[in-house]
Jmol script that loads the backbone (N, CA, C; Angstrom):
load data "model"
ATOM      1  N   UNK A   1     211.153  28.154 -53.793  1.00  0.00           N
ATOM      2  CA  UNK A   1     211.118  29.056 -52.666  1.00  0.00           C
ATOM      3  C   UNK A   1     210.223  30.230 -53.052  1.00  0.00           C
ATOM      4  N   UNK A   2     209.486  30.768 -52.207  1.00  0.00           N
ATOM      5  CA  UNK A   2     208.328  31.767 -52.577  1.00  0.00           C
ATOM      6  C   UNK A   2     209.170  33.373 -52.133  1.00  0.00           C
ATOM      7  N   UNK A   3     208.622  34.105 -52.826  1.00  0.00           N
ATOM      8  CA  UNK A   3     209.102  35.131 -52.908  1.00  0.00           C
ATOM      9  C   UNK A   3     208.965  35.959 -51.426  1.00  0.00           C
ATOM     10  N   UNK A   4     208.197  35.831 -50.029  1.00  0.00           N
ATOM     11  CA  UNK A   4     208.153  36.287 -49.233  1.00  0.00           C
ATOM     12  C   UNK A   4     209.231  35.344 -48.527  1.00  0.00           C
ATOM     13  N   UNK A   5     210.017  34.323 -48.423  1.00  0.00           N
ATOM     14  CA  UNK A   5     210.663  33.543 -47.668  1.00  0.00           C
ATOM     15  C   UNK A   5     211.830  34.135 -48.086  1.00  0.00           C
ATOM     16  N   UNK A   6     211.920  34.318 -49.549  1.00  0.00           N
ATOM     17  CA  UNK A   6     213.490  34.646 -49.940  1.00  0.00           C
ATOM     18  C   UNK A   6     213.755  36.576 -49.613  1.00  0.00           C
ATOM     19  N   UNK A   7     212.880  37.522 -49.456  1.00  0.00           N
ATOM     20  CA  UNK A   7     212.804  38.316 -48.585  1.00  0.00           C
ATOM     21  C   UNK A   7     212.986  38.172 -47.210  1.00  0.00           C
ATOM     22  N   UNK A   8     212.554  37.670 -46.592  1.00  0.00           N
ATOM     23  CA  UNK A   8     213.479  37.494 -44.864  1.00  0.00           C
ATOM     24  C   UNK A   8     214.610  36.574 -45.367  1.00  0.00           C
ATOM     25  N   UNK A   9     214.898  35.515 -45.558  1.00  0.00           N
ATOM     26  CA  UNK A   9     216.377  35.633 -45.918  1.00  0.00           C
ATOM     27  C   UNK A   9     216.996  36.619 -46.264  1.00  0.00           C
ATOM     28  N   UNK A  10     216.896  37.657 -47.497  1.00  0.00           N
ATOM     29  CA  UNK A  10     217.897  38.554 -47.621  1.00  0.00           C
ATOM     30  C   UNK A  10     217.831  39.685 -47.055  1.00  0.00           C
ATOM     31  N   UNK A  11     216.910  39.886 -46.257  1.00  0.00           N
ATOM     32  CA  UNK A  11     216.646  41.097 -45.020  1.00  0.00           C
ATOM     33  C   UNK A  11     217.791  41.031 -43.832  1.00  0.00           C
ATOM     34  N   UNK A  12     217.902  39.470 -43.421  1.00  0.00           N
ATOM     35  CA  UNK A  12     219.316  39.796 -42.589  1.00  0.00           C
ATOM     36  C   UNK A  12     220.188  39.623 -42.681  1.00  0.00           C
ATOM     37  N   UNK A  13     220.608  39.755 -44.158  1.00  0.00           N
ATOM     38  CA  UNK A  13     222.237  39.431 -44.626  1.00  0.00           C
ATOM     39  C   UNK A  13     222.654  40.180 -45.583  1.00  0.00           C
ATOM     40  N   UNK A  14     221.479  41.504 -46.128  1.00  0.00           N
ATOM     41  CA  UNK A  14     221.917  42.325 -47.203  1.00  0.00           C
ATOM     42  C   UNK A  14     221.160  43.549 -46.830  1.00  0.00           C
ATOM     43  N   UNK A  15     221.661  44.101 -45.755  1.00  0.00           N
ATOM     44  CA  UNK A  15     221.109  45.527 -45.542  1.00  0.00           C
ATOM     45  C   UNK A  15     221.270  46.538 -46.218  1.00  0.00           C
ATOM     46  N   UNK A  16     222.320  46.534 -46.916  1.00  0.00           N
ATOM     47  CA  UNK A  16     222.502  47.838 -48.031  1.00  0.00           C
ATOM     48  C   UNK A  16     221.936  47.309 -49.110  1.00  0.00           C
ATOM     49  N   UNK A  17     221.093  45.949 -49.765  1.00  0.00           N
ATOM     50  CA  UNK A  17     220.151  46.585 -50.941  1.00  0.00           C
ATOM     51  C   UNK A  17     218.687  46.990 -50.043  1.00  0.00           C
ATOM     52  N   UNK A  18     218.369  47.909 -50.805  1.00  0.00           N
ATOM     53  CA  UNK A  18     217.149  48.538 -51.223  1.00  0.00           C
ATOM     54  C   UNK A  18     215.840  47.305 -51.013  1.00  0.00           C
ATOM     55  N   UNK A  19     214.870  48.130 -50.615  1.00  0.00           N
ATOM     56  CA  UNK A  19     213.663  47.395 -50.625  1.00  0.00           C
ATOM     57  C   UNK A  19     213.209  46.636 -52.182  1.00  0.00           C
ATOM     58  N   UNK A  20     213.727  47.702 -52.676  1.00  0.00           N
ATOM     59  CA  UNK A  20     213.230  47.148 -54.425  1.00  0.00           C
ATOM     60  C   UNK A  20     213.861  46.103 -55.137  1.00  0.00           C
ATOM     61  N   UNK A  21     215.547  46.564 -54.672  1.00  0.00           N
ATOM     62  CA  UNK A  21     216.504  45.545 -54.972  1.00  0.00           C
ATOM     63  C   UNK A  21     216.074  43.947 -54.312  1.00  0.00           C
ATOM     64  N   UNK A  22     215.384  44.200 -53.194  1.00  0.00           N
ATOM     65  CA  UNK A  22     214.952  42.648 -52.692  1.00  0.00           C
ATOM     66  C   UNK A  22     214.016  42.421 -52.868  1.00  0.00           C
ATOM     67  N   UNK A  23     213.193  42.682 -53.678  1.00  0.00           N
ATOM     68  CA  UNK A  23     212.281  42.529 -54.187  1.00  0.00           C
ATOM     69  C   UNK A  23     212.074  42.013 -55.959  1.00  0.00           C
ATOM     70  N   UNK A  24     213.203  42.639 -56.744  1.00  0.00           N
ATOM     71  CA  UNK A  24     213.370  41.918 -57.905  1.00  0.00           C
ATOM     72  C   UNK A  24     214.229  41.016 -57.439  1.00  0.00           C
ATOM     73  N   UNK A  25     215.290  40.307 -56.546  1.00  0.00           N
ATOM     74  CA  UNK A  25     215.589  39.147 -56.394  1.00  0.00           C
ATOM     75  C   UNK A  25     214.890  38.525 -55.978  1.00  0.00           C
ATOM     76  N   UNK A  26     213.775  38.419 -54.580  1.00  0.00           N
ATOM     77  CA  UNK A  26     212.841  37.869 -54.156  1.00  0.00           C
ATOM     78  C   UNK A  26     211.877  37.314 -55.757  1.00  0.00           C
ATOM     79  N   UNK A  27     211.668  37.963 -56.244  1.00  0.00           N
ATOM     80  CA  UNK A  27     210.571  37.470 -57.817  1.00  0.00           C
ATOM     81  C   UNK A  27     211.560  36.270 -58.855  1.00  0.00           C
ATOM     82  N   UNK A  28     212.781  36.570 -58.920  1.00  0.00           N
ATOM     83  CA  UNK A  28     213.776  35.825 -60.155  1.00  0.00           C
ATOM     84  C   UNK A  28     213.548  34.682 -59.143  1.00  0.00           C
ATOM     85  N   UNK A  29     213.847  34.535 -58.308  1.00  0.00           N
ATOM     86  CA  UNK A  29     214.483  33.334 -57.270  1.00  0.00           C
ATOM     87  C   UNK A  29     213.697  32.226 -57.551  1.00  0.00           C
ATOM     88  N   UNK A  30     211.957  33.337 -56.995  1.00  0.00           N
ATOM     89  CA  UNK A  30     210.702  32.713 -57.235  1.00  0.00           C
ATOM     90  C   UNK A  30     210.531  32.244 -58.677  1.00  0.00           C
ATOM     91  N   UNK A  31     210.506  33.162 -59.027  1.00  0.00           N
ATOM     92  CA  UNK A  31     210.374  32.607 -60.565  1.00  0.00           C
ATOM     93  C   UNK A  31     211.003  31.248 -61.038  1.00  0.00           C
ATOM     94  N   UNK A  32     212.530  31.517 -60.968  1.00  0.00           N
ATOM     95  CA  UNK A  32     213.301  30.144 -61.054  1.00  0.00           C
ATOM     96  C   UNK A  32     212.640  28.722 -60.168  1.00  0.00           C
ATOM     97  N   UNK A  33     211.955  28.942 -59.293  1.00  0.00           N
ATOM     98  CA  UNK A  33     212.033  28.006 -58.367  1.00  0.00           C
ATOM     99  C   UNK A  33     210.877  27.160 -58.838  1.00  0.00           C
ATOM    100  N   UNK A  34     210.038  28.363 -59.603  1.00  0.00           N
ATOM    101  CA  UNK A  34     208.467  27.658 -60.020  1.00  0.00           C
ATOM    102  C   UNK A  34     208.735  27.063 -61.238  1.00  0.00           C
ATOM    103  N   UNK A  35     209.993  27.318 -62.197  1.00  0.00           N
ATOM    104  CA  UNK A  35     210.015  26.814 -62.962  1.00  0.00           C
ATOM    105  C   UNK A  35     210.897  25.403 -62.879  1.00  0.00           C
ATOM    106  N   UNK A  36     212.059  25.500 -61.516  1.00  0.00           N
ATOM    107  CA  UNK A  36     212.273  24.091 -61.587  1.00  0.00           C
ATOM    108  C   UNK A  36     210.961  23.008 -60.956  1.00  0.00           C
ATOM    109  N   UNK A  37     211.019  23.529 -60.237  1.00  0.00           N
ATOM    110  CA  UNK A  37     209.011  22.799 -60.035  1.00  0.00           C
ATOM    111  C   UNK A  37     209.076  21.876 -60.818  1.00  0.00           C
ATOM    112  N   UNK A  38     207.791  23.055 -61.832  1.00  0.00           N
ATOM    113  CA  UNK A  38     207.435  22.067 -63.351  1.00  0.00           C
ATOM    114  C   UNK A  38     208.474  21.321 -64.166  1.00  0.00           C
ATOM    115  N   UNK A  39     209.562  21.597 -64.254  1.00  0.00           N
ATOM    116  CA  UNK A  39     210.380  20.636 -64.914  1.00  0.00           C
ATOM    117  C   UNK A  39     210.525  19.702 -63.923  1.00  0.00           C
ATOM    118  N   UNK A  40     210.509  19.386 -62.959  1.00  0.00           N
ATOM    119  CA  UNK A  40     211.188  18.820 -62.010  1.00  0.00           C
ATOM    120  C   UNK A  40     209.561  17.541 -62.156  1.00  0.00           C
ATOM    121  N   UNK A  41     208.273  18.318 -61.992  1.00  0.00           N
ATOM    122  CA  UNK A  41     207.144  17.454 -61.870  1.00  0.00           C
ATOM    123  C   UNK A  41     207.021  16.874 -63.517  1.00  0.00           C
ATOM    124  N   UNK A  42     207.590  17.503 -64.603  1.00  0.00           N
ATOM    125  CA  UNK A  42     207.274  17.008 -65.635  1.00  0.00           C
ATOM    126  C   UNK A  42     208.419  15.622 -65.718  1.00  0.00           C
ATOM    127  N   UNK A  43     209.262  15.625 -65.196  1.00  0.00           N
ATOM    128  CA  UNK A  43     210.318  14.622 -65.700  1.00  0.00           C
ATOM    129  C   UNK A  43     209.828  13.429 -64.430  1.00  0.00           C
ATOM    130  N   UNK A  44     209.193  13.437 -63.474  1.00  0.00           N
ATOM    131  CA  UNK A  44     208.679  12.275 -62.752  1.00  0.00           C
ATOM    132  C   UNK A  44     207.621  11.904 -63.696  1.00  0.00           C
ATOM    133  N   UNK A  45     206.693  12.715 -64.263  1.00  0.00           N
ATOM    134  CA  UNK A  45     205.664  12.087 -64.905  1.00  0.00           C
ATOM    135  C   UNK A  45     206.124  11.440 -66.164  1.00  0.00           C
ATOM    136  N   UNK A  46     206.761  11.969 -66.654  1.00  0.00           N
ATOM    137  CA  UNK A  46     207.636  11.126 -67.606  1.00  0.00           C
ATOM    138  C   UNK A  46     208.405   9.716 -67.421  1.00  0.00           C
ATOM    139  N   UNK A  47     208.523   9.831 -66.254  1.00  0.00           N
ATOM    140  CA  UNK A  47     209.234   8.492 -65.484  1.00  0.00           C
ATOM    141  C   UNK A  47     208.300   7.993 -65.161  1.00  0.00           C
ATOM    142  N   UNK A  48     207.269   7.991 -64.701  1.00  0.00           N
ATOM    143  CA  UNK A  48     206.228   7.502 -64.364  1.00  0.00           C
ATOM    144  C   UNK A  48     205.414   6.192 -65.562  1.00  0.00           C
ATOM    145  N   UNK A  49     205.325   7.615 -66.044  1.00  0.00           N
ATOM    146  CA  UNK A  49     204.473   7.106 -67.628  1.00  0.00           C
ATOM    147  C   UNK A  49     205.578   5.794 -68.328  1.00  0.00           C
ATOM    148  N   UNK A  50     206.530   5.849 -68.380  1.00  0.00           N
ATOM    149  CA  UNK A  50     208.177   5.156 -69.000  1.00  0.00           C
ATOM    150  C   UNK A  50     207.856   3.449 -68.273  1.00  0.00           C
ATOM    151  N   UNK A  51     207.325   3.754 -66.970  1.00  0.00           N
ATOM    152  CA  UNK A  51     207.820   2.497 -66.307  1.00  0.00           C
ATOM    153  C   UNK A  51     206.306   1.969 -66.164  1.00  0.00           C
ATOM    154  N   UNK A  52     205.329   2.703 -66.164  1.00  0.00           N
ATOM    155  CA  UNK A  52     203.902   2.258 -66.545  1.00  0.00           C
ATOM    156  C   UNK A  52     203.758   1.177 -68.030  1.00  0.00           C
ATOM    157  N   UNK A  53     204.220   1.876 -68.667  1.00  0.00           N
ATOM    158  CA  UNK A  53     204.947   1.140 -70.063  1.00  0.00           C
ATOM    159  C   UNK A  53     205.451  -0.073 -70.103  1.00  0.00           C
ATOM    160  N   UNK A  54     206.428   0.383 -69.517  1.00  0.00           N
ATOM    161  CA  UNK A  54     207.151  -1.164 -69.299  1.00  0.00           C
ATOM    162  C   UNK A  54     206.848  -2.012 -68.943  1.00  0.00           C
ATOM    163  N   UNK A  55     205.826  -1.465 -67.705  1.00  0.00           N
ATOM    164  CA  UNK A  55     205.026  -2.660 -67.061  1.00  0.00           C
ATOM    165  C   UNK A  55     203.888  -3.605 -67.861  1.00  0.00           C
ATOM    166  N   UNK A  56     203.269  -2.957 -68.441  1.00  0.00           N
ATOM    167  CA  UNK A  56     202.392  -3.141 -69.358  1.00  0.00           C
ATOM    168  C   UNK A  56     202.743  -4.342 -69.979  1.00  0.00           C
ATOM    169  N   UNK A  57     204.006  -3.375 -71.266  1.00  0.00           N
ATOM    170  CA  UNK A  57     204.634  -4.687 -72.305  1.00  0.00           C
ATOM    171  C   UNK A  57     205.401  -5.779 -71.530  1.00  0.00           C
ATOM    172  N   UNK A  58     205.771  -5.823 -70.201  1.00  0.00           N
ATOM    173  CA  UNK A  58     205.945  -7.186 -69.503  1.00  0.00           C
ATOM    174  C   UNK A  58     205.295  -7.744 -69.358  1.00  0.00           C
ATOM    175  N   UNK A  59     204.126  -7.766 -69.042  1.00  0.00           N
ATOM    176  CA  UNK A  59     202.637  -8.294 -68.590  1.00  0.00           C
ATOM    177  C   UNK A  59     202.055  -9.643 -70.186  1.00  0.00           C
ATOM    178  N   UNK A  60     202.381  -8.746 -71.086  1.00  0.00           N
ATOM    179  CA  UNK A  60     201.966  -8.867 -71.845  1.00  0.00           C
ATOM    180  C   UNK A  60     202.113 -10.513 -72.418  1.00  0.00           C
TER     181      UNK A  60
END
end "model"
wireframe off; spacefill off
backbone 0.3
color backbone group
């Protein structure tokens, strides 16, 4: 989730934090989100690569 999306989400459900306060959650969220990403794209390529493999030494 990008850091301007998770700002209007918490714009209409947390009026008493602070602009700033939604703004270092808006960044962690993001942050977290980019990092499940890459883990998330590294473990398909890993699966990928695993069954590319396999295919291979079946062939064989």
């Amino acid at each position: 989730m990008d850091e301007s999306s998770v700002r209007r989400v918490l714009a209409g459900y947390c009026p008493p934090l602070s602009s700033a306060q939604v703004d270092a959650i808006a960044f962690k969220v993001a942050e977290a989100s980019a990092k499940e990403i890459s883990k998330l794209s590294a473990q398909a390529e890993a699966t990928k690569a695993a069954r590319k493999s396999r295919k291979s030494k079946s062939q064989e």
